[in-house]
HTML snippet that shows the backbone in 3Dmol.js (N, CA, C, O; Angstrom):
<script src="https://3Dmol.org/build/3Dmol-min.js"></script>
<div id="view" style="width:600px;height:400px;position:relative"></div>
<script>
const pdb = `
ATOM      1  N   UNK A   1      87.351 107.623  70.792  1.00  0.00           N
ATOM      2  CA  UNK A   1      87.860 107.356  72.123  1.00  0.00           C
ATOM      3  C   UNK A   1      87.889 105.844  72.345  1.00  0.00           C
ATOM      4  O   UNK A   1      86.991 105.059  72.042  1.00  0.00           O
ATOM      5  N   UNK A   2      89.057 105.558  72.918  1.00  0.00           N
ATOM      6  CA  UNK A   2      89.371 103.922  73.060  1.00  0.00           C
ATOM      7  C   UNK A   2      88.360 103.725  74.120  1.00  0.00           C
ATOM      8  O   UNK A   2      87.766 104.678  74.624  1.00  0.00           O
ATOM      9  N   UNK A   3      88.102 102.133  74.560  1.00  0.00           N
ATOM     10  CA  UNK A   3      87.149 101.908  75.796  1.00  0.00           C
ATOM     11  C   UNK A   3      88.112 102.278  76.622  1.00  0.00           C
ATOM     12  O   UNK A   3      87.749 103.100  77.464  1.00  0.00           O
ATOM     13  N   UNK A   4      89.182 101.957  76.662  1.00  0.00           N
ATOM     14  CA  UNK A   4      90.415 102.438  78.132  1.00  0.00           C
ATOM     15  C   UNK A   4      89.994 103.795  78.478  1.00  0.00           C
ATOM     16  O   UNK A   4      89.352 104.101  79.482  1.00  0.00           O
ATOM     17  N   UNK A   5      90.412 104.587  77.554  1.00  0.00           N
ATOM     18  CA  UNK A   5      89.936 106.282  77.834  1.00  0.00           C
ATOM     19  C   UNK A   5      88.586 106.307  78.798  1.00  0.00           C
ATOM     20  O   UNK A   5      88.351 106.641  79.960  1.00  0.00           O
ATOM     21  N   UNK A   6      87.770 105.732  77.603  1.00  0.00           N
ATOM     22  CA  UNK A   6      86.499 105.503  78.217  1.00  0.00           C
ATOM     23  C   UNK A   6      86.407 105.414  79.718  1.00  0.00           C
ATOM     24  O   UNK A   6      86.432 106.375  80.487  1.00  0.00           O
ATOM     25  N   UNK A   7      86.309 104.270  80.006  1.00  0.00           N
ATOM     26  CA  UNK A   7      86.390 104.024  81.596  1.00  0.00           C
ATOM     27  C   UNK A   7      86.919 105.069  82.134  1.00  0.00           C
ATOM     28  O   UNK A   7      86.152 105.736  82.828  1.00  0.00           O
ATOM     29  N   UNK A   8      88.544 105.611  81.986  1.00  0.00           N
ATOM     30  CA  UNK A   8      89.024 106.389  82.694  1.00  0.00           C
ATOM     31  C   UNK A   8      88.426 107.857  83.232  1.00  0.00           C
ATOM     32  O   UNK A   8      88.534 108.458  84.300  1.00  0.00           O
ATOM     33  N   UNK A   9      87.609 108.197  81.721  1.00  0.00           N
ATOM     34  CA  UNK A   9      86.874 109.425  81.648  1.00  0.00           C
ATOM     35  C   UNK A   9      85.695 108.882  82.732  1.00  0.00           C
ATOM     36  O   UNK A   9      85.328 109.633  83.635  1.00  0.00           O
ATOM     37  N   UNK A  10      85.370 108.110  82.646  1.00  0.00           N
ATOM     38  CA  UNK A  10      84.045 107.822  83.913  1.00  0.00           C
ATOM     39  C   UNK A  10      84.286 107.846  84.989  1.00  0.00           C
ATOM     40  O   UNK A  10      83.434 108.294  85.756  1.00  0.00           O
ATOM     41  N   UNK A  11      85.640 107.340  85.538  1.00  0.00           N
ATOM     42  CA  UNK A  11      86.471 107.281  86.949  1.00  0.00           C
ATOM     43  C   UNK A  11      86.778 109.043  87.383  1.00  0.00           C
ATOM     44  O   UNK A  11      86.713 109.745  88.392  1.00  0.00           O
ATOM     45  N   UNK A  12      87.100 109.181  86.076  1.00  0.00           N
ATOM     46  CA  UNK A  12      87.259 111.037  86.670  1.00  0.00           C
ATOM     47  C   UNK A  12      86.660 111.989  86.842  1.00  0.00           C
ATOM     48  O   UNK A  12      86.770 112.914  87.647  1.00  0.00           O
ATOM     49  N   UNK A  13      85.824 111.713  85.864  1.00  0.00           N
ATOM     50  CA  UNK A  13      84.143 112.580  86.179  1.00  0.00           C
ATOM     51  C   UNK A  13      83.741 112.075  87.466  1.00  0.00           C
ATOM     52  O   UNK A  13      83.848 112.999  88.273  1.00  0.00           O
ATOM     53  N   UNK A  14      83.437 111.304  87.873  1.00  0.00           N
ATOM     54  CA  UNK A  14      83.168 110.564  88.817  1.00  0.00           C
ATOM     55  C   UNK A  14      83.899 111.329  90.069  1.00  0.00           C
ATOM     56  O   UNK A  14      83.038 111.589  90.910  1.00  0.00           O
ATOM     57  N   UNK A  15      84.883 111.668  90.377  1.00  0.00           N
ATOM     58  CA  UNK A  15      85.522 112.128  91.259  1.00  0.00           C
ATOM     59  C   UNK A  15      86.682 110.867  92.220  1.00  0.00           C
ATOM     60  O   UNK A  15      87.375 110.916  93.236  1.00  0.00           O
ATOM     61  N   UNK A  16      86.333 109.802  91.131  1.00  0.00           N
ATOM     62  CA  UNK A  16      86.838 108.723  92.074  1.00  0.00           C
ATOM     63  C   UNK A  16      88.394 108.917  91.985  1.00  0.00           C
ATOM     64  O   UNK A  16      88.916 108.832  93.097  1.00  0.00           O
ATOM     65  N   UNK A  17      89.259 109.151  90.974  1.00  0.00           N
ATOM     66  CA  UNK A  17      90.327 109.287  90.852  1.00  0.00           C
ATOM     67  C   UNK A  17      90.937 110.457  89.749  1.00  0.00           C
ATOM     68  O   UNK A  17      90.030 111.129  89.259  1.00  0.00           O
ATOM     69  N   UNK A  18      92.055 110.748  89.364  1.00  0.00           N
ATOM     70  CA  UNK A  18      93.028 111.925  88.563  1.00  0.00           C
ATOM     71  C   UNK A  18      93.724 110.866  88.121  1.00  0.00           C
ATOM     72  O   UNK A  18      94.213 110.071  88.923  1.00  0.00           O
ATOM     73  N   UNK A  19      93.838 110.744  86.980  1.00  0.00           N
ATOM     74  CA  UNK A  19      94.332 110.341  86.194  1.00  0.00           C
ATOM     75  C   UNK A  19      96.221 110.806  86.227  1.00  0.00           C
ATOM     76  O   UNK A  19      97.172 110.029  86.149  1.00  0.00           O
ATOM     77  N   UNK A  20      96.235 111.925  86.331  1.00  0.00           N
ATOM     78  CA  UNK A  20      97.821 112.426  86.400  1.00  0.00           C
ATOM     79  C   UNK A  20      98.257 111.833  88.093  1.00  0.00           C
ATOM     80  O   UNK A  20      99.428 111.489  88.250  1.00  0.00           O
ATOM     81  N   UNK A  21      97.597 111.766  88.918  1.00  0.00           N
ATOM     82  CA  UNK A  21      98.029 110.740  90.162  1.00  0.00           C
ATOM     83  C   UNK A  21      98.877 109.348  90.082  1.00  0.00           C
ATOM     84  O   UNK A  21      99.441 108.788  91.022  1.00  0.00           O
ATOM     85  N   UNK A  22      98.815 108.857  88.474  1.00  0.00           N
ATOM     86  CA  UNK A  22      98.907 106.905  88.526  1.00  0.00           C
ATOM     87  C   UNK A  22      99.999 107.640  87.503  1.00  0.00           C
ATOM     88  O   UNK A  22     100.242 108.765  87.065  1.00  0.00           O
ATOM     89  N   UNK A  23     100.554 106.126  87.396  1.00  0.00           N
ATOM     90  CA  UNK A  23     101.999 105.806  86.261  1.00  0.00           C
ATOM     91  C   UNK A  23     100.957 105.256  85.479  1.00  0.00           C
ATOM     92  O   UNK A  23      99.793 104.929  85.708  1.00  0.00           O
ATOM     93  N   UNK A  24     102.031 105.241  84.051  1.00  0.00           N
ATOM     94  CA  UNK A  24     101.462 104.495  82.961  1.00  0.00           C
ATOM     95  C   UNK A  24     100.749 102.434  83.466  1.00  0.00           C
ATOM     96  O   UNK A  24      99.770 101.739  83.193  1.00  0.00           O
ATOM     97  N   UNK A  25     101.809 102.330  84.149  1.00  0.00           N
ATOM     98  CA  UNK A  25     101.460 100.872  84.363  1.00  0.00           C
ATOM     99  C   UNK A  25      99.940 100.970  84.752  1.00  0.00           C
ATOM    100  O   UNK A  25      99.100 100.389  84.065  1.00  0.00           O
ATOM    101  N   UNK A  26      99.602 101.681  85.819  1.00  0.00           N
ATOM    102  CA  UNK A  26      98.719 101.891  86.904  1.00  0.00           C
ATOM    103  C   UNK A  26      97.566 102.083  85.763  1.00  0.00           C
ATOM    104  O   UNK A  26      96.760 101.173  85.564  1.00  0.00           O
ATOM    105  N   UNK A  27      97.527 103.058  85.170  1.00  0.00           N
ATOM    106  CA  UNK A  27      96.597 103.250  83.809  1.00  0.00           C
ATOM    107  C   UNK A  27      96.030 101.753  83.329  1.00  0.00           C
ATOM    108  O   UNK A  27      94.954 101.176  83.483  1.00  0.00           O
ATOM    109  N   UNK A  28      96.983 101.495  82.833  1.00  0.00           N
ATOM    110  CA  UNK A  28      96.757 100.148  82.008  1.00  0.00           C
ATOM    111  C   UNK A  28      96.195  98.950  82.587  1.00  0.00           C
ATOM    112  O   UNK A  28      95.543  98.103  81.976  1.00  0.00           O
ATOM    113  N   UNK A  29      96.608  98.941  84.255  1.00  0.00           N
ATOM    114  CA  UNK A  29      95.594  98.113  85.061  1.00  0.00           C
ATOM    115  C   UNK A  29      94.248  98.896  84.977  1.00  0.00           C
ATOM    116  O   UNK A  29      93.393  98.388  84.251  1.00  0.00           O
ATOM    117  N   UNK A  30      93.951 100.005  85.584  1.00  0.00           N
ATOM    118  CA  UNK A  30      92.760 100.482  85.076  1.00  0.00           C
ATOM    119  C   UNK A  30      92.121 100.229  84.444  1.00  0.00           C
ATOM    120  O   UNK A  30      90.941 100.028  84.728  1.00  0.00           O
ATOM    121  N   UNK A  31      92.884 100.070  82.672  1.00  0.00           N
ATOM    122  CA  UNK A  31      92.074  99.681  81.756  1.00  0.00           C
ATOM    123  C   UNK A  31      91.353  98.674  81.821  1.00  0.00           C
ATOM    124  O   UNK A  31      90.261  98.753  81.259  1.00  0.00           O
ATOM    125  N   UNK A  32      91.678  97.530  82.449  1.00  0.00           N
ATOM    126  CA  UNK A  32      90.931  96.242  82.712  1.00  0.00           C
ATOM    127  C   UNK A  32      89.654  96.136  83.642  1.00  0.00           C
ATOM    128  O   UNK A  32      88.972  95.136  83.867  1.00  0.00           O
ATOM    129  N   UNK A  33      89.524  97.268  84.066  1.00  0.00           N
ATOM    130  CA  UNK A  33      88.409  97.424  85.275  1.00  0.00           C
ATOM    131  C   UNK A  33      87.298  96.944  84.653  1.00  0.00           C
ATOM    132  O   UNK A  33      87.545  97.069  83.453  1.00  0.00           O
ATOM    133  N   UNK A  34      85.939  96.344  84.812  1.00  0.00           N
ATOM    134  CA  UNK A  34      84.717  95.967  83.677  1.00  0.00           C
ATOM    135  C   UNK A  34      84.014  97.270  83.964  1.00  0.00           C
ATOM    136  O   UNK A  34      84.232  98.253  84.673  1.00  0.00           O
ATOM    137  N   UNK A  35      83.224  96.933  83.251  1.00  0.00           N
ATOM    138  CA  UNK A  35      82.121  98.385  83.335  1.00  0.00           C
ATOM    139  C   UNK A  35      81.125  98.081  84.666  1.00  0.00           C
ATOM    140  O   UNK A  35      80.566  98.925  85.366  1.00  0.00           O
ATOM    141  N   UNK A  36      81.074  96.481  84.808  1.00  0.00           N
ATOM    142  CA  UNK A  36      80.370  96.642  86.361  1.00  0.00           C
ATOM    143  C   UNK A  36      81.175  96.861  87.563  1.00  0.00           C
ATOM    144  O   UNK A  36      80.658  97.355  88.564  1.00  0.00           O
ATOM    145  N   UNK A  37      81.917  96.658  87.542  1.00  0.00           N
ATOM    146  CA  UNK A  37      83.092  97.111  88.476  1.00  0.00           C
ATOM    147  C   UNK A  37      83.119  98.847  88.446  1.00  0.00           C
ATOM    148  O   UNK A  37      83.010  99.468  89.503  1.00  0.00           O
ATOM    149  N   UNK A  38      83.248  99.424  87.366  1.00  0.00           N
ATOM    150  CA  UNK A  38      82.936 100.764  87.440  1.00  0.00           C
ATOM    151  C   UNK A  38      82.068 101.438  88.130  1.00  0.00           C
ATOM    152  O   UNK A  38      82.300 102.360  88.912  1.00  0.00           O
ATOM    153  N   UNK A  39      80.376 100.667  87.648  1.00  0.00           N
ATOM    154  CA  UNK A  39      79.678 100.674  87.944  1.00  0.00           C
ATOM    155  C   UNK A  39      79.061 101.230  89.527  1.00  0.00           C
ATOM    156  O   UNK A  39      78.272 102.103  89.887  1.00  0.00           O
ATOM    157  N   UNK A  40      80.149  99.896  90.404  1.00  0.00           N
ATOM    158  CA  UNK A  40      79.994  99.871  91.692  1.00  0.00           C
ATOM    159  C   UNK A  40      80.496 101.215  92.072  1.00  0.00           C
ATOM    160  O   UNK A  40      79.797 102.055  92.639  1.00  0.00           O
ATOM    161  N   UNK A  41      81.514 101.350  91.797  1.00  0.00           N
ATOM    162  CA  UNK A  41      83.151 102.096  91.935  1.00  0.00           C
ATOM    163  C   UNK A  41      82.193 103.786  92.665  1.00  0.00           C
ATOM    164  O   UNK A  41      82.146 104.326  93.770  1.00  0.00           O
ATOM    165  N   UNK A  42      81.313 104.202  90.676  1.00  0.00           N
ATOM    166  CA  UNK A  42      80.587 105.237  90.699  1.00  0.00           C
ATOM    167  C   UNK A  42      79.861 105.252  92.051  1.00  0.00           C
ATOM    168  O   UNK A  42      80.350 105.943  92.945  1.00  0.00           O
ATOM    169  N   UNK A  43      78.547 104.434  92.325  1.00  0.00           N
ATOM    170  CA  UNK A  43      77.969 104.217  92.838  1.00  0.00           C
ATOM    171  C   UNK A  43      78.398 104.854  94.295  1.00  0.00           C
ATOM    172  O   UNK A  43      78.111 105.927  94.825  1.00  0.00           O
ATOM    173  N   UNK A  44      79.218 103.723  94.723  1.00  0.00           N
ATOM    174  CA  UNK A  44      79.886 104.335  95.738  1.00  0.00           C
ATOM    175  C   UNK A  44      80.265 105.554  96.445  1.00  0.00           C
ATOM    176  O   UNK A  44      80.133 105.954  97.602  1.00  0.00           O
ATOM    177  N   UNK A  45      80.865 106.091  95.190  1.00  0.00           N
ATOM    178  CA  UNK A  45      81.248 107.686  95.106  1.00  0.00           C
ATOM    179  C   UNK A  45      79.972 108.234  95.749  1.00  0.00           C
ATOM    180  O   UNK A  45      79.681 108.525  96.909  1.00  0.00           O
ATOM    181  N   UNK A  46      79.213 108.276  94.402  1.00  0.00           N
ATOM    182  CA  UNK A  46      77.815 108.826  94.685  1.00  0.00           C
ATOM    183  C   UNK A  46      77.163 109.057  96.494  1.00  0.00           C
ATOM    184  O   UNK A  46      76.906 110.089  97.113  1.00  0.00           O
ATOM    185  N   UNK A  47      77.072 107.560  96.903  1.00  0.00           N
ATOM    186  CA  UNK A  47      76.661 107.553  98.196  1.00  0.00           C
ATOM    187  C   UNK A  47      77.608 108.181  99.321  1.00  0.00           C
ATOM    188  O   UNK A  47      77.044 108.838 100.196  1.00  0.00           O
ATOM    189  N   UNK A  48      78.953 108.042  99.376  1.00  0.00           N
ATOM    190  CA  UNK A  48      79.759 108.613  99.982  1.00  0.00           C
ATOM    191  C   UNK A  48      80.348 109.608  99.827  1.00  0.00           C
ATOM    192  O   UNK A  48      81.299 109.973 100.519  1.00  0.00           O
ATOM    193  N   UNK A  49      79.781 110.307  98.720  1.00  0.00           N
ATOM    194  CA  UNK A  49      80.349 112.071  98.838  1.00  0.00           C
ATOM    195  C   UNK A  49      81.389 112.414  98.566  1.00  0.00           C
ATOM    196  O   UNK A  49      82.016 111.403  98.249  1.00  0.00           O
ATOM    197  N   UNK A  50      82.050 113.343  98.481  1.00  0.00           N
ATOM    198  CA  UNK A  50      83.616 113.712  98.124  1.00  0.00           C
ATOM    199  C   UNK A  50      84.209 113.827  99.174  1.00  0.00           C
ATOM    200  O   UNK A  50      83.798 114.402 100.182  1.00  0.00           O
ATOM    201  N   UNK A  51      85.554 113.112  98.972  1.00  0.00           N
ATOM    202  CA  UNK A  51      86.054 113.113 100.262  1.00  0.00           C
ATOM    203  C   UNK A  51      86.566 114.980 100.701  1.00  0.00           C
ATOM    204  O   UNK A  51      86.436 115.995 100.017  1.00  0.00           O
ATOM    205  N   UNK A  52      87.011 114.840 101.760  1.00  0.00           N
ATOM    206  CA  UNK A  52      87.302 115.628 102.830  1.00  0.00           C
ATOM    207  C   UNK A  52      88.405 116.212 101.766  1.00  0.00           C
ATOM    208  O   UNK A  52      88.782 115.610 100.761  1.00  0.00           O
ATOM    209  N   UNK A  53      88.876 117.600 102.222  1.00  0.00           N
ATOM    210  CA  UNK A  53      89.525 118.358 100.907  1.00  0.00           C
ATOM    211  C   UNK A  53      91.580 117.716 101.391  1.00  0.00           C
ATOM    212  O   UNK A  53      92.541 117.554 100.640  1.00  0.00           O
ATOM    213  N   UNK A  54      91.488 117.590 102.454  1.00  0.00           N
ATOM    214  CA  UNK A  54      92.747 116.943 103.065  1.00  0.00           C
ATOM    215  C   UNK A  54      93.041 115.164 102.688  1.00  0.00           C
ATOM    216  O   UNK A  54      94.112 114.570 102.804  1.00  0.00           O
ATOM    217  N   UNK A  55      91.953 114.703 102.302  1.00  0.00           N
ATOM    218  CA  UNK A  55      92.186 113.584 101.948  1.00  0.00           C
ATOM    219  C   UNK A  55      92.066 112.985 100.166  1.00  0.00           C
ATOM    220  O   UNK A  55      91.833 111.850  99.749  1.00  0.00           O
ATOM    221  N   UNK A  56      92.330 114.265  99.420  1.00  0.00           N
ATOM    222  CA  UNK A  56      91.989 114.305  97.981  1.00  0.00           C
ATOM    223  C   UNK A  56      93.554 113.613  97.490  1.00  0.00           C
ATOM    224  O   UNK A  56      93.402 112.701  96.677  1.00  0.00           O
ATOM    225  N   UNK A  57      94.756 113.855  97.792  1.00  0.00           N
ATOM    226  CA  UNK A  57      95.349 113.019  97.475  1.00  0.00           C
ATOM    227  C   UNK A  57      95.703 111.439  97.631  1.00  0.00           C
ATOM    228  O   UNK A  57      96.744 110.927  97.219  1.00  0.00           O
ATOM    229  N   UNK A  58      94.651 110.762  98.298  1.00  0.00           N
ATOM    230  CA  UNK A  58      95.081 109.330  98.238  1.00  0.00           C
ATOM    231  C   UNK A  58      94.316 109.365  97.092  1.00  0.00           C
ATOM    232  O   UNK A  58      93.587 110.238  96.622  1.00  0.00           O
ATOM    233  N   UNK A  59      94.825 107.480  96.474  1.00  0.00           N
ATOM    234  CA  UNK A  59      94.358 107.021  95.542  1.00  0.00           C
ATOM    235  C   UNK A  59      94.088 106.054  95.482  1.00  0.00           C
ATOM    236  O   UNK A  59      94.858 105.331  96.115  1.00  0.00           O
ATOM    237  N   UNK A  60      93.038 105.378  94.840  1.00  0.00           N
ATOM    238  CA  UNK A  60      92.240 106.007  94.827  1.00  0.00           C
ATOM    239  C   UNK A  60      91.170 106.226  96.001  1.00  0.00           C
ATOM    240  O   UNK A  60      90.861 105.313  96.767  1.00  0.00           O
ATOM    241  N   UNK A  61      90.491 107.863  96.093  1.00  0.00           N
ATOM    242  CA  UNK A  61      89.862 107.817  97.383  1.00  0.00           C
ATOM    243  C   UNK A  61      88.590 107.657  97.317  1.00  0.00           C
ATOM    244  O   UNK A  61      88.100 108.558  97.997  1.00  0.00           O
ATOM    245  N   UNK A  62      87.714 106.961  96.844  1.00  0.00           N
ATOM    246  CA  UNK A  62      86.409 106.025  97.299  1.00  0.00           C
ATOM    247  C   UNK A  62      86.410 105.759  98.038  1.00  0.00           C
ATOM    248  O   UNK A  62      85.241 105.676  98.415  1.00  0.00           O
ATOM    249  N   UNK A  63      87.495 105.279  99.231  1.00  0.00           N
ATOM    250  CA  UNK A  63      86.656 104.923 100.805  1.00  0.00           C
ATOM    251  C   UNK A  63      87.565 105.789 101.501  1.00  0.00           C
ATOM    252  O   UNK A  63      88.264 105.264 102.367  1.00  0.00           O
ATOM    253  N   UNK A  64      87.702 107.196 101.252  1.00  0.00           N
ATOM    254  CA  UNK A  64      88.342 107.680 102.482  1.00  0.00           C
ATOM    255  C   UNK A  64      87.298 109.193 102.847  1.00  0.00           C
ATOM    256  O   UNK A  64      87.539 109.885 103.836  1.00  0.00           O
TER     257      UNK A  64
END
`;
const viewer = $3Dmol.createViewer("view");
viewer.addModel(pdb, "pdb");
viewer.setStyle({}, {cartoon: {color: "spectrum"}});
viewer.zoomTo();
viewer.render();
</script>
């Protein structure tokens, strides 16, 4: 598994984002995210819960 995958697989487990939501471009910015940036990203998630089942399509939804 590439680190790109990588990250991505952490963002989605995570609940932070779907991968089939973004274009290829969008991906590939992704890829650049650092792992502390992830880090936070998770974190976040964590403390703020899953969003509301009406608000699962924005993207990404970490602060909604």
């Amino acid at each position: 598994m590439s680190d790109a995958q990588s990250k991505l697989q952490r963002l989605q487990s995570s609940g932070i984002l779907e991968s089939r939501q973004f274009s290829p471009d969008e991906l590939t910015m992704i890829a650049t995210i650092t792992d502390d940036e992830i880090d936070v990203l998770v974190r976040l998630r964590e403390r703020l819960g899953v969003p509301d089942d009406d608000k699962q399509h924005i993207k990404p939804n970490i602060f909604v």
